[in-house]
C-alpha positions in Angstrom: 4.2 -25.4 -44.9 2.1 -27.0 -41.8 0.3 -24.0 -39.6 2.4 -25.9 -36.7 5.4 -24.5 -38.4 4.5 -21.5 -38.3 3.1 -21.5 -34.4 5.8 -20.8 -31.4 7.0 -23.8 -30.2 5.4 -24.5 -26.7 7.8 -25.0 -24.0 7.0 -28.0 -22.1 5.9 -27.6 -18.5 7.2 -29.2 -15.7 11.2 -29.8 -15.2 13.1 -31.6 -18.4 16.2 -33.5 -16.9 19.2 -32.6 -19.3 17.6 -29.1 -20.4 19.6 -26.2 -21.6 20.5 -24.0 -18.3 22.7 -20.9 -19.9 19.7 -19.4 -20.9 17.4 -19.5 -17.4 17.6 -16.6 -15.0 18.2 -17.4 -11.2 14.7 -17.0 -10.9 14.1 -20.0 -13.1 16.9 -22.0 -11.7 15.9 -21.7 -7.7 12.4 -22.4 -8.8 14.0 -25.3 -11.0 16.0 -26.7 -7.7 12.6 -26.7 -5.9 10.8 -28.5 -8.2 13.6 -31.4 -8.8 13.6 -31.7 -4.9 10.0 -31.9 -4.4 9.9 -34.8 -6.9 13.0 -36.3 -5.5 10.8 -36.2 -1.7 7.8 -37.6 -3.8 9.8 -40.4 -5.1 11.6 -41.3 -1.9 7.9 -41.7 -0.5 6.6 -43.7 -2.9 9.8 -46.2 -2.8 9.2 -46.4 1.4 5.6 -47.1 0.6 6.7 -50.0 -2.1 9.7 -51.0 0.5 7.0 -51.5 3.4 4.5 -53.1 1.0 7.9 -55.8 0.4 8.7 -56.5 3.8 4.9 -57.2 4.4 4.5 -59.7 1.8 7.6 -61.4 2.5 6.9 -61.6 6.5 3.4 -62.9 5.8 4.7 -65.7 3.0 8.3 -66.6 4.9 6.4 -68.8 6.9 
């Protein structure tokens, strides 16, 4: 038997998309909901950035 066996198992950090939510409290949940929408804000932000990057390159090459 490995010493990892006999170790807790670690939860990851961070928000896992398809995770097991029976066994969260509402505290968990609410701070759950906060953290999916700050990484839904931080990917809207980075596909404006790539959208504007786009329409730059294809106004200065349309020519």
């Amino acid at each position: 038997m490995d010493l990892d066996d006999l170790l807790p198992q670690k939860r990851p950090s961070g928000t896992a998309i398809g995770e097991q939510l029976e066994t969260l409290s509402v505290g968990e949940l609410e701070k759950r909901i906060n953290d999916l929408e700050a990484e839904i804000a931080r990917v809207r932000s980075e596909l404006d950035r790539k959208k504007r990057h786009e329409a730059a390159a294809h106004a200065l090459f349309k020519s």
